[in-house]
C-alpha positions as CSV (number, residue, x, y, z in Angstrom):
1,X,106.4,118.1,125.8
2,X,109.9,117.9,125.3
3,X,110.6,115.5,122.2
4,X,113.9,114.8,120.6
5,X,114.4,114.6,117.0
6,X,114.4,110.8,115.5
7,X,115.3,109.6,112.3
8,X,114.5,106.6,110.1
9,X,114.6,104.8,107.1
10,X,111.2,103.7,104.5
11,X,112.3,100.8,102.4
12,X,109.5,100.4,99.4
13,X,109.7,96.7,98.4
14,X,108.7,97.0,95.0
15,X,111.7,95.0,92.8
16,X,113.8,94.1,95.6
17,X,114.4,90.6,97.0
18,X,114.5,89.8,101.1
19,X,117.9,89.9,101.1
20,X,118.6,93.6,99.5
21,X,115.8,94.5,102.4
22,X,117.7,93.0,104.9
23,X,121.3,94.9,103.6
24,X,118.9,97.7,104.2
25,X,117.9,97.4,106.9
26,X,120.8,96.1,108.9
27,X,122.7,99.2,107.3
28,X,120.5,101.7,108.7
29,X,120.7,100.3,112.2
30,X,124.4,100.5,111.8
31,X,124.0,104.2,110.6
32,X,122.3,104.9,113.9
33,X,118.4,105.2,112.6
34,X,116.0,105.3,115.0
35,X,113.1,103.4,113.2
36,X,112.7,101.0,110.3
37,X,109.6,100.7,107.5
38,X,108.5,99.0,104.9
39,X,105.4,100.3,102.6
40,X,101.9,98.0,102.4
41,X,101.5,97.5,99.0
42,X,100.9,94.0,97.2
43,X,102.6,95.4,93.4
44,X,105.7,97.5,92.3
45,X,104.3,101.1,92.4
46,X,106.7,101.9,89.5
47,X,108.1,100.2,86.8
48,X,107.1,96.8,85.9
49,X,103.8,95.8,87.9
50,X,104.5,92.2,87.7
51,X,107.8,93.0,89.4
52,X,108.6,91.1,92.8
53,X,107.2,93.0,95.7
54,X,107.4,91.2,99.2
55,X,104.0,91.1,101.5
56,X,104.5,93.7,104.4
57,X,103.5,91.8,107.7
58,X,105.3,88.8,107.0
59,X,108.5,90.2,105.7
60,X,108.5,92.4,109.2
61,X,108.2,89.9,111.0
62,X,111.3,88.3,109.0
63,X,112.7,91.5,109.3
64,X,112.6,91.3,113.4
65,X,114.6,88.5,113.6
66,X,117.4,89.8,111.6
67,X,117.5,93.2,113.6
68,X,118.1,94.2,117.5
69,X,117.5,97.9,117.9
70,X,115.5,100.1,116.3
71,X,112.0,100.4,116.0
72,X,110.1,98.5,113.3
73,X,106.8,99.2,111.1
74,X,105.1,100.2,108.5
75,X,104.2,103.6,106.3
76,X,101.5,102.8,106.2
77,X,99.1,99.8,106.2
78,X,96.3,100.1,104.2
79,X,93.3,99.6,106.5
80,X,91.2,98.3,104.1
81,X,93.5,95.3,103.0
82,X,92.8,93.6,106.2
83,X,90.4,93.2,108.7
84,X,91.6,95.2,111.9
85,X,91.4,92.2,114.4
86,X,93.9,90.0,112.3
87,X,96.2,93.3,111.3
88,X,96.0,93.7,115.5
89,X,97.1,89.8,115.8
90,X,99.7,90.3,113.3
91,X,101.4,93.7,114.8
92,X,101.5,92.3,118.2
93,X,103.4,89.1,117.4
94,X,105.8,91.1,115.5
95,X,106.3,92.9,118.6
96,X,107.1,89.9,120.6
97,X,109.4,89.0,117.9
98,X,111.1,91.8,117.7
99,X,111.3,92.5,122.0
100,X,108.9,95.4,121.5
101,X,109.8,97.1,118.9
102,X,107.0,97.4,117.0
103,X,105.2,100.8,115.1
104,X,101.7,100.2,114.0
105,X,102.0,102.7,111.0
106,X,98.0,102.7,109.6
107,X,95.9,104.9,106.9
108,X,92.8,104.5,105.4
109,X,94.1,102.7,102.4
110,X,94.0,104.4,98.7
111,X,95.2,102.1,95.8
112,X,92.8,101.5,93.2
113,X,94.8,99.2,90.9
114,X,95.3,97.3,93.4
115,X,91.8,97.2,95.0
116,X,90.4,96.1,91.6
117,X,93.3,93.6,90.6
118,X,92.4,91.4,93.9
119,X,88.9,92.2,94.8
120,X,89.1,94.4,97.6
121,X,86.5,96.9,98.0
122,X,87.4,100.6,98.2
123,X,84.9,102.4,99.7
124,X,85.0,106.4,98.8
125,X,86.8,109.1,100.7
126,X,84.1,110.0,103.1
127,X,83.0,105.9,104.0
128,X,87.4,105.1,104.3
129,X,87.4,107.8,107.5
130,X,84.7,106.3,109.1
131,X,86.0,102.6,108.4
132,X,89.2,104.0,109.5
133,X,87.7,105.2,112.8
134,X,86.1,102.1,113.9
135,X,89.5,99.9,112.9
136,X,91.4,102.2,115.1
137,X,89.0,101.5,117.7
138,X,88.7,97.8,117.3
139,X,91.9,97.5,117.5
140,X,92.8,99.5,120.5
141,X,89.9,97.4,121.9
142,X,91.2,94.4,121.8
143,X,94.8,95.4,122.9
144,X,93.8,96.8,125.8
145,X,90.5,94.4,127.3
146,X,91.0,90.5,128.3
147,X,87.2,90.3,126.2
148,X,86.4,92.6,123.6
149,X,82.7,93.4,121.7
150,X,82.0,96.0,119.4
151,X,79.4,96.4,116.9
152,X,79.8,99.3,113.8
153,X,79.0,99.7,110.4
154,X,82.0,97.8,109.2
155,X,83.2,95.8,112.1
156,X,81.6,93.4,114.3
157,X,83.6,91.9,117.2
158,X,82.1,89.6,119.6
159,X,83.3,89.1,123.2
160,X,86.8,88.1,121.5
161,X,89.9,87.2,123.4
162,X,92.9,88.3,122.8
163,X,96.4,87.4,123.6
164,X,99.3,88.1,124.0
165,X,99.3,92.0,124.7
166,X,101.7,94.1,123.4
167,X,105.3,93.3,124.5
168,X,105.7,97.0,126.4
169,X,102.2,97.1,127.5
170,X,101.8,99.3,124.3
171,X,102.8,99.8,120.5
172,X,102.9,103.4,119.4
173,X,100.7,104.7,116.4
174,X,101.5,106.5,113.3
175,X,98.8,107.6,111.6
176,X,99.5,109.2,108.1
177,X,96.6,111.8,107.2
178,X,95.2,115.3,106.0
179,X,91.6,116.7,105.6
180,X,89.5,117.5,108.6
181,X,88.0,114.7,109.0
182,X,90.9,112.5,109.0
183,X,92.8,114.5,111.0
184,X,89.8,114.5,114.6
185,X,90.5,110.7,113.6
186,X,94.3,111.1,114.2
187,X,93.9,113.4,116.7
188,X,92.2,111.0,118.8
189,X,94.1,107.7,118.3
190,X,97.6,109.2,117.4
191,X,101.2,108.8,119.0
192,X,103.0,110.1,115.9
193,X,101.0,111.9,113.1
194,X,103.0,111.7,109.4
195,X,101.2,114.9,108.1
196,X,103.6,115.1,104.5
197,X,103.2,118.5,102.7
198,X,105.8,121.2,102.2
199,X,105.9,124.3,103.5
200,X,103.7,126.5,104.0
201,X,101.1,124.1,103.2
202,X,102.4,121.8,106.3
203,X,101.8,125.2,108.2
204,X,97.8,125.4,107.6
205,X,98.3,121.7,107.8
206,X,99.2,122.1,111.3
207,X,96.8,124.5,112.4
208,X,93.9,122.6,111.3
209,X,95.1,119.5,113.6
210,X,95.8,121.7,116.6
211,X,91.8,123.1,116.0
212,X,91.2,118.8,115.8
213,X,93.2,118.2,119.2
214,X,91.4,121.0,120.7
215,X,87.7,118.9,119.3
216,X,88.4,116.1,120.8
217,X,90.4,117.0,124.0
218,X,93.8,116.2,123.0
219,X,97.3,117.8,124.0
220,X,98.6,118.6,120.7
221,X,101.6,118.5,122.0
222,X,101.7,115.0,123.3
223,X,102.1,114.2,119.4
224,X,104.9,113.6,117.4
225,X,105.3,115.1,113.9
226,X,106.2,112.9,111.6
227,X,107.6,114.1,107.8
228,X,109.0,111.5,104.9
229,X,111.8,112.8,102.3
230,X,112.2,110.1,100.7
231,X,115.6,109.4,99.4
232,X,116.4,112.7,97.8
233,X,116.1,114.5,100.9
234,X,119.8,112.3,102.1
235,X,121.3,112.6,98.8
236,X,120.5,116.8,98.6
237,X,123.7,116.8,100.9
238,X,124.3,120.4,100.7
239,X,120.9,121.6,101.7
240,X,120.3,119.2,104.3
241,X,121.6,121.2,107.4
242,X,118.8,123.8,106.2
243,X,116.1,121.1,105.7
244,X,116.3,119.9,109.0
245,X,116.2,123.4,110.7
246,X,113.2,124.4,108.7
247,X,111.6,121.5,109.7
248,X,112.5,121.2,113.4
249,X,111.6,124.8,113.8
250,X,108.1,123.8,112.3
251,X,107.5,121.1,114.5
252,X,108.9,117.8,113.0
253,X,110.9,115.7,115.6
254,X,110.5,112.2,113.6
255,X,112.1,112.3,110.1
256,X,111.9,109.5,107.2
257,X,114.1,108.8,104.3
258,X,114.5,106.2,101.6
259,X,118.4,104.5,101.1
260,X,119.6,105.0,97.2
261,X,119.7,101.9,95.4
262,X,122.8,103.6,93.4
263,X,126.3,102.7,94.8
264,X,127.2,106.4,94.7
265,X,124.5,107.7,95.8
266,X,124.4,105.4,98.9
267,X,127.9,106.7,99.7
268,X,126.6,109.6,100.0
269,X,123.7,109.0,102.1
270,X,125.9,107.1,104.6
271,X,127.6,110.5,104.9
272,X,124.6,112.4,105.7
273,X,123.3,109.8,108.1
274,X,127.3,109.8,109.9
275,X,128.3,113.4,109.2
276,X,125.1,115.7,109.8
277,X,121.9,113.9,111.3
278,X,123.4,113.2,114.4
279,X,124.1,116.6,115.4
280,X,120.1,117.5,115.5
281,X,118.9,114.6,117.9
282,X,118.9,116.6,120.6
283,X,117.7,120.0,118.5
């Protein structure tokens, strides 16, 4: 499968108000990025933890309204902070408001802190995959039936409606994930798998979800890699041409990086995004 080489930008909310997002935001589109995120936590993951940090769902859908091009999500919902039917609700009337743009970026969910602070439960590893599983299946479910039943372990739907469908008949999936298990899971509901790991670990990484595709009768090339740099990866100007080809030659076409909150350290970012990304969308 011939895939080009996408970029875009993961804006974590922790200590920043809606209108620093939005500056953001509507800066990356203008740099040319391909696809927009937020994270899906409820606290500031560093610093103070009583620190403003915006709710993901709502502030994207915000967040469509103030945008007109790129793709929009999440890395990554936390499946267990909501149940799959309303997370599916949510996601698809973001895509309407944003004229089908949306991403559903999902994982099985890993905070503790925040688990504990509000009384969600946190089942362990091996439960979270399964849970995971039967989300991913509700949800497709219900996207793609007029009425929709399912009865699991941790999901009960019965013969529910839902409307409307997805704007383009379809939202794409990113599923962030390692481990065996996790990745037959990915390798089964996938569009875009964010594997993370440097190399060589991404490299065993790799081979273990082309053995999972095989499993479960899946082209492994029908699925976009997916790898986050955060914002040092923008900022590390001078080894960035050598980044991306590393990476590209492994596989990646869909790269993510964070924006610099530092003045000169955005400059330079903007550089990298004008100067030296653009030449690889066609690598």
């Amino acid at each position: 499968m011939n895939q080009n080489v996408t970029f875009g930008i993961t804006t974590s909310q922790h200590h920043l108000t809606f209108e620093q997002i939005q500056k953001q935001w509507q800066l990356g589109e203008e740099l040319g990025f391909d696809a927009l995120y937020l994270f899906d936590h409820f606290t500031a993951l560093r610093g103070e933890e009583n620190g403003i940090c915006l709710e993901a769902s709502t502030l994207l859908g915000a967040l469509a309204l103030v945008t007109s091009k790129a793709q929009i999500g999440v890395m990554v919902y936390g499946n267990t902070h909501r149940h799959p039917a309303i997370l599916a609700k949510e996601i698809v009337t973001i895509d309407h408001l944003s004229g089908g743009r949306a991403i559903l970026g999902i994982g099985t969910g890993w905070n503790e802190n925040e688990h504990r602070w509000y009384g969600i439960e946190l089942p362990s590893p091996g439960k979270r995959v399964r849970q995971f599983e039967e989300a991913l299946t509700v949800i497709d479910g219900l996207m793609n039936n007029d009425r929709y039943s399912f009865t699991g372990d941790y999901y009960t739907i019965d013969d529910a409606p839902f409307e409307p469908k997805p704007a383009r008949g379809h939202i794409p999936v990113l599923i962030g994930g390692k481990g065996p298990k996790m990745l037959r899971v990915i390798a089964k509901h996938a569009d875009i798998w964010d594997g993370g790991g440097r190399l060589p670990e991404r490299a065993e990484r790799v081979d273990e979800f082309k053995q999972a595709c095989e499993e479960v009768g899946r082209d492994f090339d029908s699925v976009v890699q997916s790898q986050g740099f955060g914002a040092a990866g923008l900022i590390d100007i001078d080894n960035l041409d050598e980044l991306m080809t590393t990476y590209i030659e492994a596989g990646v076409r869909h790269f993510h990086f964070g924006l610099p909150n530092d003045e000169a350290e955005l400059e330079i970012a903007i550089r990298a995004a004008t100067d030296i990304l653009p030449k690889y969308r066609t690598a």
